[in-house]
C-alpha positions as CSV (number, residue, x, y, z in Angstrom):
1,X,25.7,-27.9,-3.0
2,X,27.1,-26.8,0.3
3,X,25.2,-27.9,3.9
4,X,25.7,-24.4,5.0
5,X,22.2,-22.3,4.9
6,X,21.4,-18.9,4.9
7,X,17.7,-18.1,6.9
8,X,16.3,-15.0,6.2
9,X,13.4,-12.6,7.2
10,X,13.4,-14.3,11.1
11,X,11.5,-12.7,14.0
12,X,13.3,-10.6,16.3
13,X,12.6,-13.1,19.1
14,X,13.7,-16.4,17.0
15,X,16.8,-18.1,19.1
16,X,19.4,-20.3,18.3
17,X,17.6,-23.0,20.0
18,X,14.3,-22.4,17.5
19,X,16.7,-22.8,15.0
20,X,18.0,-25.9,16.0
21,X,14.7,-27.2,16.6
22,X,12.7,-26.0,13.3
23,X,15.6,-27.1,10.9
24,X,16.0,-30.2,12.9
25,X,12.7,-31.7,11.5
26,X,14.4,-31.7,8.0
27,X,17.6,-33.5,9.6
28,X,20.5,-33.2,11.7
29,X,21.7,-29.8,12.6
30,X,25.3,-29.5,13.2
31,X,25.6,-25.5,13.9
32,X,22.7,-22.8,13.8
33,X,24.4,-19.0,14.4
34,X,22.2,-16.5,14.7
35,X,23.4,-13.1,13.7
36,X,23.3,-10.0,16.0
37,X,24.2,-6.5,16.3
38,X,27.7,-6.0,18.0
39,X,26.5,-2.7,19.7
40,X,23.2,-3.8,20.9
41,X,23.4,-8.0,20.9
42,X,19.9,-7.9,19.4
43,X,19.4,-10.1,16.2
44,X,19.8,-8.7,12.8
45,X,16.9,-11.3,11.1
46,X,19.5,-14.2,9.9
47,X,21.2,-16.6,10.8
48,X,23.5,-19.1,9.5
49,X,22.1,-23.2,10.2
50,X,24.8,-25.6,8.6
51,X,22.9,-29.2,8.1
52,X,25.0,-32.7,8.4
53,X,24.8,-33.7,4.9
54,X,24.1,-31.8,1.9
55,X,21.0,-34.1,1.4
56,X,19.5,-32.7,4.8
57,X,20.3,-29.3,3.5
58,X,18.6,-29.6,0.0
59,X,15.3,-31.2,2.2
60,X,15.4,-28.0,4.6
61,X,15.3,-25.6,1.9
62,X,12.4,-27.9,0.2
63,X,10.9,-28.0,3.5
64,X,10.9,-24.5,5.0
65,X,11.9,-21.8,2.3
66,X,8.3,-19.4,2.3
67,X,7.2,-20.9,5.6
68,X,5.5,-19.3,7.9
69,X,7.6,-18.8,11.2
70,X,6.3,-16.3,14.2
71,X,4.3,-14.4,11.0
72,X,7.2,-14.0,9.0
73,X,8.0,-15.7,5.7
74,X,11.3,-17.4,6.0
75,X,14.1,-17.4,2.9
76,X,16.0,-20.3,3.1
77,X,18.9,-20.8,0.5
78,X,22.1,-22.1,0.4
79,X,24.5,-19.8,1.9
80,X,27.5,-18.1,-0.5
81,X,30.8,-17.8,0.4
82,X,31.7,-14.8,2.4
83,X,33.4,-12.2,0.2
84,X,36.7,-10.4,1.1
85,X,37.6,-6.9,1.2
86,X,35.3,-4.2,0.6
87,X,32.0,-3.2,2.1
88,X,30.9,-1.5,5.5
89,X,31.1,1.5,6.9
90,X,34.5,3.5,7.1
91,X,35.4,5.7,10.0
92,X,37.2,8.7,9.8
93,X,39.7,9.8,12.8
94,X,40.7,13.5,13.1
95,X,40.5,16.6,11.0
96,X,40.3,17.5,7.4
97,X,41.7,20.6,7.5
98,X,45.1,19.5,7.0
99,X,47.8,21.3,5.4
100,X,50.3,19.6,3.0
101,X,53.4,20.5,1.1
102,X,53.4,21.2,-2.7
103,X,56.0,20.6,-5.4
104,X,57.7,17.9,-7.0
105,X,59.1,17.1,-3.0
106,X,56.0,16.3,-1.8
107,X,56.8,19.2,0.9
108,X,59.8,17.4,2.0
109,X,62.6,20.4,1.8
110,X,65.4,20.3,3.8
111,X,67.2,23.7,4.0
């Protein structure tokens, strides 16, 4: 098991501090990253704590996965390794009306 943990289902107002705080109950808290919007800075309801020892990190999920936290129910497992690639949104830059060559050239004649 890792000593990284995801926390889910947060209040809006929870802060890195809180975090720090709550988990620190269950044991030493080496990192708590809270995640937020890059437009607006506001949290997105997760964040990331990372424990000192994957003992303390089994005791937090024991401890506080379905507490209740600000009213809201918190999810606390261990975290999974980000994945590459794929995923979000794609943005699309300029026009589709766009006119290409044909044939076996691919439209690159030379006359």
């Amino acid at each position: 098991m890792g000593s990284k943990l995801y926390v889910g289902n947060l209040s809006f107002n929870t802060t890195e501090s809180d975090l720090k705080s709550l988990f620190g109950a269950a044991g030493s808290v080496s990192e708590a990253a809270l995640v937020t919007d890059r437009e607006t800075g506001n949290s997105r309801g997760f964040a990331f704590v990372t424990m000192s020892s994957d003992a303390e990190a089994q005791a937090a999920i024991s401890q506080f996965s379905g507490k209740d936290v600000d009213g809201r129910s918190l999810t606390v497992n261990e975290a999974r390794p980000r994945e590459e690639g794929g995923g979000g949104a794609r943005k699309s830059f300029g026009g589709g009306n766009r006119s290409g060559g044909g044939g076996r050239d691919g439209g690159n004649r030379r006359y």
